[in-house]
TIDOLUM-182020 format. One record per residue (C-alpha): residue in three letters; residue number from 1; x, y, z. Coordinates in Angstrom, 2 decimals, decimal comma, padded with zeros to 5 digits, always signed. Layout:
N
+--------+-----+---------+---------+---------+
: residu : num :       X :       Y :       Z :
+--------+-----+---------+---------+---------+
:    ala : NUM :       X :       Y :       Z :
...
+--------+-----+---------+---------+---------+
//
This chain:
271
+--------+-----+---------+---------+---------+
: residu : num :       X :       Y :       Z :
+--------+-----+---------+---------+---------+
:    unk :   1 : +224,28 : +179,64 : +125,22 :
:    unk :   2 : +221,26 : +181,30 : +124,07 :
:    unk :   3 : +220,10 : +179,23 : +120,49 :
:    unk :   4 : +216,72 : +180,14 : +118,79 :
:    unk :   5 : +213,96 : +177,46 : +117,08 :
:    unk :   6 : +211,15 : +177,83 : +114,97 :
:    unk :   7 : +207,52 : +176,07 : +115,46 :
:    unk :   8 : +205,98 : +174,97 : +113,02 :
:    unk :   9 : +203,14 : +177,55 : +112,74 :
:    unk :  10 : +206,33 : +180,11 : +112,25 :
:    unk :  11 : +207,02 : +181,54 : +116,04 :
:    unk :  12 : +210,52 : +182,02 : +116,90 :
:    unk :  13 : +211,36 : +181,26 : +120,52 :
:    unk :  14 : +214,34 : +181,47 : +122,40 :
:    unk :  15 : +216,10 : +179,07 : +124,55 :
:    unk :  16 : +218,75 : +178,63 : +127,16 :
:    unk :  17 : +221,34 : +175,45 : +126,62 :
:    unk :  18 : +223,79 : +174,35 : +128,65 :
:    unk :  19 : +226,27 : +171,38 : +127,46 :
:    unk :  20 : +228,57 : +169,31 : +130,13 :
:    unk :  21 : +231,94 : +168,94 : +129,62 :
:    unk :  22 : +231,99 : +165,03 : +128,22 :
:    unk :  23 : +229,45 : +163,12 : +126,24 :
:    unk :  24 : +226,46 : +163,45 : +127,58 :
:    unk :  25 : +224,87 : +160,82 : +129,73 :
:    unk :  26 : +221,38 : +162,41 : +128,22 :
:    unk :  27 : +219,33 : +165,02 : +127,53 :
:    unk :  28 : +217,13 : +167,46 : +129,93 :
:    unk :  29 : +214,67 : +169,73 : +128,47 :
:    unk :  30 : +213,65 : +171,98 : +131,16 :
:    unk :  31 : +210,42 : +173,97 : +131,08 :
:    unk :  32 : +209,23 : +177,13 : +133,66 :
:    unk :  33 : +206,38 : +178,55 : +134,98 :
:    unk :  34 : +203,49 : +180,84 : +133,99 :
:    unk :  35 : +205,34 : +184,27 : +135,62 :
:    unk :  36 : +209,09 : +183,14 : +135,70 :
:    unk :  37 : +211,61 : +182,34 : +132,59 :
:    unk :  38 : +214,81 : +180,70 : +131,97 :
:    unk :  39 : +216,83 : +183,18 : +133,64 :
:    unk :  40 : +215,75 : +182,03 : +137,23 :
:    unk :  41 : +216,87 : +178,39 : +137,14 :
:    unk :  42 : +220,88 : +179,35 : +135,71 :
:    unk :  43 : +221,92 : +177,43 : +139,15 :
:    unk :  44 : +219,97 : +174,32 : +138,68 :
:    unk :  45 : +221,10 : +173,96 : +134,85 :
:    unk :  46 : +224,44 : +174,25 : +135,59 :
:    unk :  47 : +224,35 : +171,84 : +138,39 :
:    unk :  48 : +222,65 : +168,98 : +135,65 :
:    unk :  49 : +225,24 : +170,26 : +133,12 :
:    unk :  50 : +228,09 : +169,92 : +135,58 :
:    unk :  51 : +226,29 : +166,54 : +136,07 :
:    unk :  52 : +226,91 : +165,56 : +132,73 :
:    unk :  53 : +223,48 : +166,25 : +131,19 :
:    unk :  54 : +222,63 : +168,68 : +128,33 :
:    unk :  55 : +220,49 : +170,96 : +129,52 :
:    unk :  56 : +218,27 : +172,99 : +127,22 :
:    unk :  57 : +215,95 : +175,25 : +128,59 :
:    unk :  58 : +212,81 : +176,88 : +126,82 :
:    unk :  59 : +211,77 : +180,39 : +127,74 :
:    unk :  60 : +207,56 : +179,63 : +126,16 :
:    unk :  61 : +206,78 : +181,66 : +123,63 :
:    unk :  62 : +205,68 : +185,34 : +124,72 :
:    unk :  63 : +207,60 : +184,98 : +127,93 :
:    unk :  64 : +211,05 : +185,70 : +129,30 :
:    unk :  65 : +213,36 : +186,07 : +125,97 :
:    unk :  66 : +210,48 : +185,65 : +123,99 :
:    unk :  67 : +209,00 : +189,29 : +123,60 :
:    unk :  68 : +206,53 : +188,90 : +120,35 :
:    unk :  69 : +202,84 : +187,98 : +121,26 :
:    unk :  70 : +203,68 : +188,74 : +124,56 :
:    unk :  71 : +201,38 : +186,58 : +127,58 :
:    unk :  72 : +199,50 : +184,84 : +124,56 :
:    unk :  73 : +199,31 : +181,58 : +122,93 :
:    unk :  74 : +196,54 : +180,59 : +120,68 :
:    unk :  75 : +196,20 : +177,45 : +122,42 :
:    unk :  76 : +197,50 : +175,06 : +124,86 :
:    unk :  77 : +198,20 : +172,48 : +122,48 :
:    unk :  78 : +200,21 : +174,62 : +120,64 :
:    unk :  79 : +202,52 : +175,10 : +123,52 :
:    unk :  80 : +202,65 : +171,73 : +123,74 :
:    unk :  81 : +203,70 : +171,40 : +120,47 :
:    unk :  82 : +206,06 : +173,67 : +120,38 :
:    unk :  83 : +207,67 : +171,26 : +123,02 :
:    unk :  84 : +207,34 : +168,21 : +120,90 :
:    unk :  85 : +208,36 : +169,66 : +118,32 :
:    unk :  86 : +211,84 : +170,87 : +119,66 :
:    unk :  87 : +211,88 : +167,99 : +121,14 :
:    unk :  88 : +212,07 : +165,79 : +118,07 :
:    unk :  89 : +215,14 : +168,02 : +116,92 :
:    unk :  90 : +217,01 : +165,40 : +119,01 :
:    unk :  91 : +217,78 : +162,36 : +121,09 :
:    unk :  92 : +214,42 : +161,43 : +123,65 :
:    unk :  93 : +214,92 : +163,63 : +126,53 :
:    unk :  94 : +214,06 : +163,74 : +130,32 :
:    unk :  95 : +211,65 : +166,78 : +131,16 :
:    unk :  96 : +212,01 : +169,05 : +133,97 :
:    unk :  97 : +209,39 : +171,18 : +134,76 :
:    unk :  98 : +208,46 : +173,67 : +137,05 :
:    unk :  99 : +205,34 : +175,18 : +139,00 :
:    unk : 100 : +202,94 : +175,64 : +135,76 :
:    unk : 101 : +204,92 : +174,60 : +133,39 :
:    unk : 102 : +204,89 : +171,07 : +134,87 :
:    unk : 103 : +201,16 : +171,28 : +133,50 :
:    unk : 104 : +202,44 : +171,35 : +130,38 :
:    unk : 105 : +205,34 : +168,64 : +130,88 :
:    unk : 106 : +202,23 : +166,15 : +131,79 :
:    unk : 107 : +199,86 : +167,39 : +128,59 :
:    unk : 108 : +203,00 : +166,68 : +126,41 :
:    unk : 109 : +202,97 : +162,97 : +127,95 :
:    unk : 110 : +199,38 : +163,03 : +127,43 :
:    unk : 111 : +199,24 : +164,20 : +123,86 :
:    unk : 112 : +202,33 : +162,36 : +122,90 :
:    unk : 113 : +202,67 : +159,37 : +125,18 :
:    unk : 114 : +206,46 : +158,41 : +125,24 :
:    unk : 115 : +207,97 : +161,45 : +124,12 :
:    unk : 116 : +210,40 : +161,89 : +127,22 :
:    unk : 117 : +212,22 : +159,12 : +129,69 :
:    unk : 118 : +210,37 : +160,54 : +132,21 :
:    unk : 119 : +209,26 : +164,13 : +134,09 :
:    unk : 120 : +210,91 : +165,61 : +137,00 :
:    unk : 121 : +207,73 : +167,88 : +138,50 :
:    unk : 122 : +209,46 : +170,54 : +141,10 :
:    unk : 123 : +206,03 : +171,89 : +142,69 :
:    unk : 124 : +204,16 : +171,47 : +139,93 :
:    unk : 125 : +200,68 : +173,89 : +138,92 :
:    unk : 126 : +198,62 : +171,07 : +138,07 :
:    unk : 127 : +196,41 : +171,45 : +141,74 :
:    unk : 128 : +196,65 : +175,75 : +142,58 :
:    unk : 129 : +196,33 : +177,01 : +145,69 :
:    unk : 130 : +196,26 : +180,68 : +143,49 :
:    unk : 131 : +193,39 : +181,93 : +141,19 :
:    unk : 132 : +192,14 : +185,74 : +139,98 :
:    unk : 133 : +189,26 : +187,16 : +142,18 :
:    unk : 134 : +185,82 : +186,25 : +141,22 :
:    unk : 135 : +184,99 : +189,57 : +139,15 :
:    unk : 136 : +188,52 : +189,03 : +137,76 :
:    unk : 137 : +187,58 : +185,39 : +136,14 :
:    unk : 138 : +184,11 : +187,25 : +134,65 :
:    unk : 139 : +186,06 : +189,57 : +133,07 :
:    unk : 140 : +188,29 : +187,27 : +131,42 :
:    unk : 141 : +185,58 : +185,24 : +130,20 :
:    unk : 142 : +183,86 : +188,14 : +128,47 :
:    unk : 143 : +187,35 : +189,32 : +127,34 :
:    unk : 144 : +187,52 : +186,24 : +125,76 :
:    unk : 145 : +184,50 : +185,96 : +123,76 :
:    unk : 146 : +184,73 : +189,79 : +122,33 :
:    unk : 147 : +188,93 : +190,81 : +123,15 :
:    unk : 148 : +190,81 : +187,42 : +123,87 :
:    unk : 149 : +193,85 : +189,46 : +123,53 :
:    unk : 150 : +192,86 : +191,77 : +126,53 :
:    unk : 151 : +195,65 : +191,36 : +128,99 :
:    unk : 152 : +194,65 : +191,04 : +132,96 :
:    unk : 153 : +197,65 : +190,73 : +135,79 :
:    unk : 154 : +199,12 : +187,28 : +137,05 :
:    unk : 155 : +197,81 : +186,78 : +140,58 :
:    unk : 156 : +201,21 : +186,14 : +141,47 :
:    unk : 157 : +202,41 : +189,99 : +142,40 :
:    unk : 158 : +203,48 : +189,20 : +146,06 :
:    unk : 159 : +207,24 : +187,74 : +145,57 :
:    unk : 160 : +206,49 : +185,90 : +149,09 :
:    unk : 161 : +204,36 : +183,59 : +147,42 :
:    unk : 162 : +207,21 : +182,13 : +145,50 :
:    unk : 163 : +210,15 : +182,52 : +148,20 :
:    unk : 164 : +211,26 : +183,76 : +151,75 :
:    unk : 165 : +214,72 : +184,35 : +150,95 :
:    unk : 166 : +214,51 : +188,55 : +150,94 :
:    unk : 167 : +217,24 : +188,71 : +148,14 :
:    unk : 168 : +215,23 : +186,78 : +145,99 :
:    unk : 169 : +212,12 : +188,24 : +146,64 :
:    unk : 170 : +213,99 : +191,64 : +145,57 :
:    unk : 171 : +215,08 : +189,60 : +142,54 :
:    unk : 172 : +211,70 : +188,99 : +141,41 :
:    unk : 173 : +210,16 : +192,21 : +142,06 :
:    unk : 174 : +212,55 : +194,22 : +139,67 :
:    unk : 175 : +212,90 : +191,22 : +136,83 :
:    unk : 176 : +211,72 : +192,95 : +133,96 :
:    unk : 177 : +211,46 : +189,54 : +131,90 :
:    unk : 178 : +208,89 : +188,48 : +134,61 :
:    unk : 179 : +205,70 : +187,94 : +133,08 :
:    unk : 180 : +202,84 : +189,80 : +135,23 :
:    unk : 181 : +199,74 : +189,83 : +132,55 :
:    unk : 182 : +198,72 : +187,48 : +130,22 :
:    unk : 183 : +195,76 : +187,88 : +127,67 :
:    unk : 184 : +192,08 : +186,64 : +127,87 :
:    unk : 185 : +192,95 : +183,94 : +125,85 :
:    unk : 186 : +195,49 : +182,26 : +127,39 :
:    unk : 187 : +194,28 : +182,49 : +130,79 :
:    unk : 188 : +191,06 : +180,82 : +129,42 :
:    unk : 189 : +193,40 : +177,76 : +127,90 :
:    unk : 190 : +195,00 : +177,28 : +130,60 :
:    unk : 191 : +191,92 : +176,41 : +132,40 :
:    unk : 192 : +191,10 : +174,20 : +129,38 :
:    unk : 193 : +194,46 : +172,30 : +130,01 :
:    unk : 194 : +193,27 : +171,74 : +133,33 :
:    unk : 195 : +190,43 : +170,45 : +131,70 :
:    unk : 196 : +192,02 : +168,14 : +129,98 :
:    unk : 197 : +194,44 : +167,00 : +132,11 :
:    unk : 198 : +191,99 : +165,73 : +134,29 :
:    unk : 199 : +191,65 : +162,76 : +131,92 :
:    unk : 200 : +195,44 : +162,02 : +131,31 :
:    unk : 201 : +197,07 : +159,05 : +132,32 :
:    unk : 202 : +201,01 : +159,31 : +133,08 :
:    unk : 203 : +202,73 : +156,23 : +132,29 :
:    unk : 204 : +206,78 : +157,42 : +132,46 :
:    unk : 205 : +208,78 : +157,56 : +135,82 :
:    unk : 206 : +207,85 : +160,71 : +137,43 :
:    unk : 207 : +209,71 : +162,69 : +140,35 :
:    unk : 208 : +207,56 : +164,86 : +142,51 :
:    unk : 209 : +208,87 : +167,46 : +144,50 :
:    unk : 210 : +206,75 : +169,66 : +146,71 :
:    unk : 211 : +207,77 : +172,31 : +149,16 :
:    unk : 212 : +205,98 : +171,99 : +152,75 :
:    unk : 213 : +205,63 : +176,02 : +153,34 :
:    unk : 214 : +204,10 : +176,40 : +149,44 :
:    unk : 215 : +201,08 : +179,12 : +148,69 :
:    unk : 216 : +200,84 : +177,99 : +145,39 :
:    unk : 217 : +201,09 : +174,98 : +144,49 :
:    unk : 218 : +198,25 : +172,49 : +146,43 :
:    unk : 219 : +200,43 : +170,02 : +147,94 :
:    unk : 220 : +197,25 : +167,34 : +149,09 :
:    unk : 221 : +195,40 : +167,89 : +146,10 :
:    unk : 222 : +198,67 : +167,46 : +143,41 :
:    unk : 223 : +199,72 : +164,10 : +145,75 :
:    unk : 224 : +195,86 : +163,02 : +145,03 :
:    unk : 225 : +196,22 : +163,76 : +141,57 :
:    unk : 226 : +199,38 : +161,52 : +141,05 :
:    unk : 227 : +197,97 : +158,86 : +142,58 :
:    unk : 228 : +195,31 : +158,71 : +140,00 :
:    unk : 229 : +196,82 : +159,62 : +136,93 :
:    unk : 230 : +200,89 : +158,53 : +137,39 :
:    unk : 231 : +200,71 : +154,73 : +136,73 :
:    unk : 232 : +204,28 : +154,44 : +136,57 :
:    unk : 233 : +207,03 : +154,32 : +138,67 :
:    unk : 234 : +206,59 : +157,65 : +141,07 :
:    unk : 235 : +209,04 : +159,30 : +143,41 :
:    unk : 236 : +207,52 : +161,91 : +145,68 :
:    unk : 237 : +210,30 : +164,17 : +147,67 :
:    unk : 238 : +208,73 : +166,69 : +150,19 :
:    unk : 239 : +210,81 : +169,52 : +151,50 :
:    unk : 240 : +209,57 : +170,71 : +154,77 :
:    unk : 241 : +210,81 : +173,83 : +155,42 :
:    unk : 242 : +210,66 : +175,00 : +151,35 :
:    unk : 243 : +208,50 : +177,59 : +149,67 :
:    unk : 244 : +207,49 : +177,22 : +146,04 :
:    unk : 245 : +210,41 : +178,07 : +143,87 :
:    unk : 246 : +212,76 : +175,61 : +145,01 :
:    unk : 247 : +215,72 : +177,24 : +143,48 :
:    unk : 248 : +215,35 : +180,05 : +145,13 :
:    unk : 249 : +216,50 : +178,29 : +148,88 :
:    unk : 250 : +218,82 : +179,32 : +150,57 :
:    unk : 251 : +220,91 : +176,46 : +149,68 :
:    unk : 252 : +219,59 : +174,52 : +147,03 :
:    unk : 253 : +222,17 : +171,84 : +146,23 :
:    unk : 254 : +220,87 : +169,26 : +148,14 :
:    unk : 255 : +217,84 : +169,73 : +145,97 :
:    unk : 256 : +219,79 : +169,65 : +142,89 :
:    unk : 257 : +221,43 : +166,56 : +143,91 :
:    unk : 258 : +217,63 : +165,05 : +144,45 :
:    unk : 259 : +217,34 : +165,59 : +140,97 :
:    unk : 260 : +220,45 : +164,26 : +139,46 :
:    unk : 261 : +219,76 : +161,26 : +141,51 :
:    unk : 262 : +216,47 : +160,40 : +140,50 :
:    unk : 263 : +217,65 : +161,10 : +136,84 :
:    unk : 264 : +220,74 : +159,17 : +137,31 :
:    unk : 265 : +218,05 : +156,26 : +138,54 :
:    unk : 266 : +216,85 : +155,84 : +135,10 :
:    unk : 267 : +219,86 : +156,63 : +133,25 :
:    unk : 268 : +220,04 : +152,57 : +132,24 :
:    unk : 269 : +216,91 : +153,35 : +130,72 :
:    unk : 270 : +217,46 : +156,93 : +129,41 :
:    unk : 271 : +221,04 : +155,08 : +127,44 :
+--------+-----+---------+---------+---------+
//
C-alpha cells in the first residue's frame, strides 16, 4: 500500500496507493493540504478504489510519511514537479486535490497544461480566509533573506477550523504526522505560487467543492477566481452545512459519491 518514488533532484517521497478490484476505469492522483497528509483521506480513497479507480496518493515531500527536510521545499515548482514527474510514471490521471494542495493541482495545469483529465478541487487554498499575524509575516520575510530554513507554526492550530465533528477534532490534535511549522522558505513560495497563479488559465474539466460553514478556505473569492481562470467545463458543488475538511463529516459518502460522479462524467474522455 505504501510505495516510494524518487524526483528527479534525488528526494525520496512516500505515497499511499490504493488499486480496485478489476481493471481500472482510470487513474486518480490525489494530493493534500499544507497541515494534513495521506493518512486523513483513507475513507475517500477507498471509496474511488471501491469505485474502480486507482488511487495513488502523495504525502509532499517533508510532510506526513515524508520526514527528511521536514516543512521545506526549495521551491514551488519543484513540488510541482515532483507531481509531474510521478505523474509521467503512468497512464494521464485525474487529480484530486485538497484545501492547499489544490493550489498546487492548478500550478501543475498551469506549468504543464494537459497533464491530467481534469481536477477535482474539494475546498481548495487558492482564495484563504487564514494567514500568520502581521509581525508573524515580517518575521518570515527576514527569516527568509538571512535563515530561510527558520521554521514558524501553521496558523492552522485550532482543529475547529478544519471540522466540527469532536472525534475528529481529537484526531487532529494528537496526529503526530500533522505538519504544524514550516520553514521561511516555503511559506515565502507559497505566497509566490499565489503569485503566479494569479495569471493561470485552467482549461481541463474542473469540480469545485466548497463547504458553506468553511474558516479557511474563501468561498466568494475561490468562486470569483474560477470564473476567471477555469475556461473549461466547471462543476461547482456547495455543501451547506460542511466545514473545511470534507472527509471529516459526519457522513461523508454522499460526498464521495459527488466525486465518483463527476469523475465517472468524463470517464469517455479519461478512456
Amino acid at each position: 500500500m505504501i510505495h516510494t518514488f524518487r524526483s528527479s533532484d534525488g528526494y525520496e517521497w512516500r505515497y499511499r496507493r490504493y488499486e480496485p478490484s478489476q481493471t481500472p476505469r482510470g487513474r486518480i492522483v490525489y494530493l493534500h493540504g499544507i497541515q494534513s497528509h495521506g493518512g486523513w483521506y483513507t475513507a475517500s480513497s477507498e471509496y474511488l478504489a471501491r469505485a474502480g479507480y486507482l488511487v495513488e496518493f502523495l504525502d509532499r515531500r517533508g510532510s506526513g510519511l515524508n520526514q527528511i527536510a521536514r516543512g521545506d521545499a526549495p521551491s514551488w515548482m519543484r513540488l510541482v514537479d515532483d507531481i509531474s514527474e510521478f505523474i509521467r510514471s503512468g497512464p494521464k490521471p485525474i487529480v484530486m486535490a485538497v484545501s492547499w494542495g489544490g493550489k498546487l493541482a492548478a500550478a501543475l495545469e498551469m506549468r504543464y497544461p494537459g497533464s491530467t483529465h481534469g481536477l477535482a478541487l474539494l475546498t481548495p487554498g487558492l482564495r484563504a480566509q487564514v494567514r500568520p499575524p502581521l509581525l508573524t509575516r515580517i518575521r518570515i520575510g527576514g527569516a527568509w533573506m538571512f535563515a530561510p530554513w527558520r521554521t514558524f507554526p501553521i496558523p492552522l492550530d485550532d482543529p475547529a477550523l478544519f471540522t466540527a465533528n469532536p472525534a475528529r477534532q481529537v484526531y487532529i490534535r494528537s496526529d503526530e504526522q500533522s505538519l504544524r511549522r514550516a520553514t521561511a522558505r516555503f511559506l515565502i513560495e507559497s505566497v509566490r505560487l499565489d503569485w503566479a497563479l494569479d495569471r493561470a488559465t485552467i482549461t481541463v474539466p474542473v469540480l469545485l467543492m466548497l463547504a458553506g460553514r468553511d474558516r479557511i478556505t474563501d468561498n466568494l473569492r475561490t468562486k470569483e477566481y474560477a470564473a476567471k481562470h477555469f475556461v473549461g467545463k466547471t462543476k461547482l458543488i456547495e455543501y451547506g452545512d460542511a466545514s473545511h475538511t470534507l472527509e471529516f463529516e459526519p457522513n461523508p459518502s454522499p460526498i464521495f459519491a459527488d466525486v465518483a460522479c463527476w469523475m465517472e462524467s468524463i470517464t469517455p474522455v479519461v478512456g
